[in-house]
C-alpha positions, -999 to +999 in steps of 0.1 A: -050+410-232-069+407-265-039+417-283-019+383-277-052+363-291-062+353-321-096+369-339-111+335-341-104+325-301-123+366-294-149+356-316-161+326-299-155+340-269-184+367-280-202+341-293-210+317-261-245+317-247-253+330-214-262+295-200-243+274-173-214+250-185-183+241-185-146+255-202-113+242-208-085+264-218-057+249-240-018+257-248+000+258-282+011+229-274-027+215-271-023+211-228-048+219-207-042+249-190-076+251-165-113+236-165-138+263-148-178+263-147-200+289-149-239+297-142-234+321-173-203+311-197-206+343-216-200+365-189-173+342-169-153+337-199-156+369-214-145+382-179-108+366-187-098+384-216-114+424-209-099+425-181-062+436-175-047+407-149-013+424-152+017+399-135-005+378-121-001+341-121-043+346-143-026+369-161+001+347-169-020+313-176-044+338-199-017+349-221-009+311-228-044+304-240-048+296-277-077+273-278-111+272-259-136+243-257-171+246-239-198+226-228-234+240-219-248+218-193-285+222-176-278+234-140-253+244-120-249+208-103-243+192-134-215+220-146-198+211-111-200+171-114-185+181-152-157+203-144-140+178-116-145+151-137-133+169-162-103+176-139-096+144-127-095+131-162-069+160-178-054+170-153-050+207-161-020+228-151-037+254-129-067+232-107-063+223-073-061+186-083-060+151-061-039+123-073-063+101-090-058+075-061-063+032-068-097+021-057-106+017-025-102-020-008-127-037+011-126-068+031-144-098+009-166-128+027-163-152-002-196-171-013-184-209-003-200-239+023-172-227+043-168-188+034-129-173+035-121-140+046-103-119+019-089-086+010-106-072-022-102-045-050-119-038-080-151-045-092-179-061-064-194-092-076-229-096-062-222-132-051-203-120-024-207-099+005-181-069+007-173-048+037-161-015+034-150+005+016-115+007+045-084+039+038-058+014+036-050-017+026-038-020+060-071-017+076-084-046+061-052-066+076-060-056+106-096-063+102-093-098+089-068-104+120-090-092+137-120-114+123-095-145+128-087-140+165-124-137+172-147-160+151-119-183+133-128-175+102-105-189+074-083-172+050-069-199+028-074-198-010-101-227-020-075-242-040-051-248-009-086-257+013-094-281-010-062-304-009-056-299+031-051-328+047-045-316+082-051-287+098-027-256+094-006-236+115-037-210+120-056-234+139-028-244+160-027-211+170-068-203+173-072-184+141-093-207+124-116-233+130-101-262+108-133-264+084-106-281+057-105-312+079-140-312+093-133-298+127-164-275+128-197-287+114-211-266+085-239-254+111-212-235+133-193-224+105-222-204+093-231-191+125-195-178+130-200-161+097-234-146+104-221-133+139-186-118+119-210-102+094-233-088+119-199-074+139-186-055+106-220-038+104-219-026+139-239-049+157-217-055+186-245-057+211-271-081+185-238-103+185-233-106+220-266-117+228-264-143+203-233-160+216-249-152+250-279-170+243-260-201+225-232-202+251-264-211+276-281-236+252-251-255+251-244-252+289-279-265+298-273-293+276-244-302+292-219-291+261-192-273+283-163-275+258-185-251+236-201-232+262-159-226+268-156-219+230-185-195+231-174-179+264-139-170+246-154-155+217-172-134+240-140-120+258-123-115+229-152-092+217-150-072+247-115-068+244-113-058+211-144-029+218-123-019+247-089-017+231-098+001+203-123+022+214-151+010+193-183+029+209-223+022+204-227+050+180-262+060+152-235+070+131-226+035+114-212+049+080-194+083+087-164+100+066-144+127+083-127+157+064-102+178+079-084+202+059-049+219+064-028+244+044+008+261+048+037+271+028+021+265-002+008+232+007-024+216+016-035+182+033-066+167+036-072+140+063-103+110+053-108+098+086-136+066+075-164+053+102-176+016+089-202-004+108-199+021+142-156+014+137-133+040+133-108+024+107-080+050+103-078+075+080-053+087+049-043+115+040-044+132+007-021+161-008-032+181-036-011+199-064-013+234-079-026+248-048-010+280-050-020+284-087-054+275-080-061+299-052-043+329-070-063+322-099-098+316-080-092+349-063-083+368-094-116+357-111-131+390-107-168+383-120-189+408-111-219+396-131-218+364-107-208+384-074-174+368-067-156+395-046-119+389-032-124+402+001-149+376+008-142+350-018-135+316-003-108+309+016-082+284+003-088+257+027-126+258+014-113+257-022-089+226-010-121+207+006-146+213-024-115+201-046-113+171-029-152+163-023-159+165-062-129+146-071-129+122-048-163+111-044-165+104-084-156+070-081-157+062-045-195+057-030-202+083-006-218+077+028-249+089+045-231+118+064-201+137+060-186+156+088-165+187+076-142+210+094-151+241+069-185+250+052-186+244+018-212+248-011-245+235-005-247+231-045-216+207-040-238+184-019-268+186-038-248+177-069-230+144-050-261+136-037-275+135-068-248+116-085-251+093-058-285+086-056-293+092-023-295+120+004-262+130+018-261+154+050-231+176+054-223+182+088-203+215+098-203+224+136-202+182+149-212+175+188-200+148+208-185+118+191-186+136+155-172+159+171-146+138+185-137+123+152-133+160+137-107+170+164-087+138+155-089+143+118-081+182+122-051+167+145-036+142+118-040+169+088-020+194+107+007+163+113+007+146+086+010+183+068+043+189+090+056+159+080+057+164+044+075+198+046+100+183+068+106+152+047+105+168+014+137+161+000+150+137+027+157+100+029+127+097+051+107+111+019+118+080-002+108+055+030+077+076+032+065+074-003+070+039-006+051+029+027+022+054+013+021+045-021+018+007-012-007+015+013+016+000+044+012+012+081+037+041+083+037+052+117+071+044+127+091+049+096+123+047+115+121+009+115+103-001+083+118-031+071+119-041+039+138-076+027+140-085-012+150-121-024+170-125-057+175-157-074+209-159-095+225-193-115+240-198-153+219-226-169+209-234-135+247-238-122+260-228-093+220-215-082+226-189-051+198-166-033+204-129-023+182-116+008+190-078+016+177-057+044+167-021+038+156-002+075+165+030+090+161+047+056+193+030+042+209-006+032+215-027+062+245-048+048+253-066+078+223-082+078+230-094+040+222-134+037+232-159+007+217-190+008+233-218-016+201-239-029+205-272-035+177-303-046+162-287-074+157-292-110+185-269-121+178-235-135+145-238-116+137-208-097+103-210-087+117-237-066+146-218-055+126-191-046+101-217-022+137-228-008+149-196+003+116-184+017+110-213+039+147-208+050+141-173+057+107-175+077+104-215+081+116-210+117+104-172+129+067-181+119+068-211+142+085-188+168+055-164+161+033-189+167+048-200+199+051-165+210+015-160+203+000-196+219+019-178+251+012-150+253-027-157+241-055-140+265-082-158+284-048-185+295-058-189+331-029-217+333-003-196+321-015-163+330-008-173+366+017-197+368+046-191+390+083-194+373+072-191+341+096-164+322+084-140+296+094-145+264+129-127+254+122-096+234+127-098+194+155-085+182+153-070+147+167-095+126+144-122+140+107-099+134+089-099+103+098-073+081+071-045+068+072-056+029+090-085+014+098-081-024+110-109-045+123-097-081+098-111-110+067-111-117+033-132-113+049-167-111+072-157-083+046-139-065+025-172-066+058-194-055+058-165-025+024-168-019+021-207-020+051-205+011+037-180+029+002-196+031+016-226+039+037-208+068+005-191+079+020-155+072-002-127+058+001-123+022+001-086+021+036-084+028+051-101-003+051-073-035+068-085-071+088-061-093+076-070-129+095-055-157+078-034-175+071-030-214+109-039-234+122-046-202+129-009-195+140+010-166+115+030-150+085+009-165+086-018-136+048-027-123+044-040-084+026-071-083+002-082-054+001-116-040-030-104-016-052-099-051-046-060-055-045-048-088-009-040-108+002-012-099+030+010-120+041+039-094+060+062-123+093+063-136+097+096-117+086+083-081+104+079-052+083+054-041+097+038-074+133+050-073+136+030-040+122+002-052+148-004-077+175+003-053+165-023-030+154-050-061+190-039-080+214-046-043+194-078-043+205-085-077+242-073-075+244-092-040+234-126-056+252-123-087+284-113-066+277-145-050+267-166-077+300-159-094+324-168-064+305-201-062+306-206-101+348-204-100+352-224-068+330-253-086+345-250-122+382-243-112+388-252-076+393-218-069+389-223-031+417-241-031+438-216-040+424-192-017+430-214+012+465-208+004+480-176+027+489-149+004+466-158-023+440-134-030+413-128-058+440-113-085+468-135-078+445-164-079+429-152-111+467-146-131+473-185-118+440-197-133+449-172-167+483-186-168+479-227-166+439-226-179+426-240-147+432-256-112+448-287-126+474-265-148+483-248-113+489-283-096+510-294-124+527-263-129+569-265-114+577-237-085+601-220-112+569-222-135+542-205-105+572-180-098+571-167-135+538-155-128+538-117-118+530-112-082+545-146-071+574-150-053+593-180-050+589-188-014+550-187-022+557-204-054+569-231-033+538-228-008+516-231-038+535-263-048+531-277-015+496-273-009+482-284-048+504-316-038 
């Protein structure tokens, strides 16, 4: 091998100490080819070019290597924290390697007299108290929902709570307590708060008995409206433990890690316990595997005892990847429960970084062990999927639901409906909704909606037009739906003749993601409507254009406070994106057209006429410069037109009269 390097890349080589650190092997091109550590970098490195590695994929990454750059480091922990984040941060060709995921979100109780319930991400701010961190920003939907239907907590920006009036749509509907109008009295408020606080750290029981013991202080006083009130939240409680499954654990902070690898692929399954609660889990799928492992069992060191026969398997290799990657910039909890053994140096260097003991768990009992035979479960699943969908439409769905962090369970009927607004100097202004489920365009569920009242060439109005249009009516049905169908009803949960509601069809649910085409001020327009409406604001994503207006540089913008987010001008995620946002556009310019003729020409008129269609209409229009010219025109002057017979002619004639 030493005949394809250069004398000054063998020289250093010879010249590295034998102390622990960290290398980095780069291309002509100056790329990084792989990061490795070492207890002794003279002898791990030297180790790559004495020995003969043949074909092999080492071989083949060695005779690339033109440039070395080393690091010495004190121990062995800090070359391992070193070389992932060193991995995470160039990415090199041949490391297993995680996609360097957005931050985690947590659910935010916001510092107020009246605190809101929030979804969060980014940087804490110590004036608020923050919940999590939860796998999804779908977890914290469900969370807050969950928060809403118990202690009626609100979620209204202060801005909107500060010019309320009268109560919103959520109270009507028992999701919040109405503190914008002075319905509950700061007092209560607070105690809801304390009570949701105590229920996100996994106090369940301490919770109980508080409402226990104030749902009996007001009783004896004689206060049986909120006893009543008291007696609900309880239920709801013990519904919510029941239906989910939420059990009394010690463990209150708990990750999960499952691991799964075939065909050259690997998946590994973050199942998160929060507060006693098993919020869900996400799964993560590495690149490079098969380099990585060929490569790792190739490094034949025999100063440092690495042996192929009993070198670590690939799922091991996977699961270390993905702890020292992962838990860089994510805070790691108390105890980690792992389906294979790895390092103990790789949790004495996390625990270190972290601050704080961390206990690796390998061979669980009970409920750890439980959560272990789910998360093994979903890796082997969510692994089967991939290969299956690779390649498919289902991958595109897929890849959008995952990169936007949306429930993805039942891909077959995510819904997605984008809004287009579409005018010429605010003339002849038409919205575009279009429907994208079952993996494709739904064009019979295609809507234009002709907006009218507004400042012309306004479209942050036009855009509050068409979404109260669109949703205006279904979020009252909602609501309805909900008021009947509400638990703890003793009236209507018995009463005789009363029918069930008729089942939704799927035009009139609420689709999955709702994307409007522009940037922040339509998101806020979105935003303003769908608080107003009481909808959640995590549906509604904006496609900014990117840098020069380009194509492939549009960012997704948040109306739920998430970051920007710019998916790649390679992604599918992305790719479907602009499908979706460009339909909406052709749809409503289509539209916006047709409307623009029949108002500047009369062309309906025309078109009312049998045997008139778009090109004979549009020779007529050519021909006498407008409606008018038509209507003057003689029948021996419309019959000189090509394509118009006389006996139309004379029907033309007839009906301009």
């Amino acid at each position: 091998m030493s005949d394809v390097h250069s004398d000054q890349l063998l020289s250093e080589v010879a010249a590295l100490p034998q102390l622990p650190g960290v290398y980095r092997y780069f291309d002509a091109a100056g790329a990084v080819l792989y990061v490795g550590k070492a207890r002794n970098l003279k002898k791990r490195v030297a180790n790559y070019f004495q020995k003969s590695h043949g074909g092999t994929r080492i071989g083949h990454m060695i005779s690339k290597i033109v440039r070395m750059e080393t690091t010495v480091v004190r121990s062995e922990a800090e070359a391992l924290l070193l070389e992932n984040n060193l991995i995470k941060t160039l990415k090199p060709r041949y490391n297993i390697l995680f996609r360097d995921d957005k931050s985690y979100p947590y659910l935010k109780i916001a510092s107020h007299g009246f605190p809101r319930l929030a979804y969060y991400r980014g940087a804490v701010d110590k004036k608020h108290r923050y919940f999590g961190p939860y796998p999804s920003a779908w977890a914290v939907k469900e969370s807050i929902q969950l928060l809403q239907k118990v202690f009626r907590l609100r979620t209204c920006e202060d801005t909107v709570y500060a010019n309320r009036t009268r109560p919103c749509l959520l109270y009507q509907i028992k999701r919040c307590s109405g503190p914008c109008v002075g319905l509950i009295s700061p007092e209560a408020y607070a105690q809801d708060v304390a009570s949701a606080e105590a229920f996100l750290l996994g106090d369940t029981q301490g919770v109980l008995s508080t409402l226990e013991q104030r749902m009996t202080a007001h009783a004896e006083k004689l206060e049986f409206e909120q006893a009543a009130e008291l007696r609900n939240q309880m239920s709801a409680i013990s519904r919510v433990l029941h239906q989910q499954s939420i059990e009394v654990v010690s463990d209150k902070d708990v990750d999960i890690l499952a691991v799964k690898v075939q065909g050259g692929k690997a998946c590994v399954n973050l199942a998160m316990v929060r507060g006693g609660r098993h919020l869900g889990d996400r799964a993560y799928f590495p690149v490079h595997v098969d380099d990585a492992a060929q490569i790792h069992h190739g490094e034949l060191d025999a100063d440092e005892g690495v042996d192929p026969v009993v070198a670590d398997p690939i799922e091991v290799q996977v699961l270390e990847a993905f702890i020292a990657q992962h838990y860089i910039d994510v805070p790691v909890p108390a105890t980690l429960v792992l389906g294979r053994q790895v390092s103990r140096a790789l949790i004495e260097a996390i625990s270190q970084q972290a601050g704080a003991r961390v206990t690796a768990v390998f061979q669980p009992h009970e409920q750890r062990r439980h959560w272990l035979e789910m998360a093994e479960t979903n890796a082997g699943l969510q692994l089967a999927r991939l290969l299956a969908e690779e390649g498919s439409q289902q991958a595109r769905t897929r890849a959008l639901a995952d990169a936007l962090e949306l429930a993805s369970d039942d891909l077959e009927n995510f819904r997605v409906e984008c809004f287009d607004i579409s005018h010429t100097a605010g003339e002849a202004t038409q919205a575009s909704c279009v429907v994208f489920a079952h993996h494709t365009m739904q064009n019979r569920e295609y809507r234009r909606y002709n907006i009218e009242g507004i400042t012309p060439g306004d479209d942050y109005a036009a855009m509050r037009q068409v979404l109260h249009r669109r949703y205006g009516k279904l979020a009252e049905a909602m609501a309805a739906e909900t008021q009947a169908l509400a638990p703890g009803d003793a009236e209507s949960e018995g009463a005789e003749g009363v029918e069930a509601p008729p089942p939704r069809t799927p035009a009139a649910r609420m689709p999955d993601l709702v994307l409007v085409d522009g940037g922040k001020g339509q998101v806020s327009m979105a935003r303003e409507v769908f608080s107003e409406l009481g909808l959640p604001l995590s549906l509604i994503v904006g496609v900014e254009k990117g840098e020069g207006r380009k194509v492939g540089l549009e960012e997704l913008v948040f109306a739920d406070g998430r970051e920007k987010v710019y998916l790649g001008k390679d992604s599918a995620a992305l790719m479907l994106v602009a499908q979706i946002r460009d339909e909406a556009h052709r749809f409503a310019i289509t539209g916006m057209r047709a409307k623009r003729a029949k108002v500047r020409v009369g062309g309906s008129q025309l078109e009312d006429i049998p045997g008139i269609g778009p090109k004979r209409r549009a020779r007529l229009l050519q021909r006498f410069g407008g409606i008018r010219g038509v209507a003057a025109a003689s029948v021996e002057d419309l019959a000189s037109v090509e394509g118009i017979a006389t006996e139309l002619a004379e029907e033309i004639y007839r009906a301009l009269r």
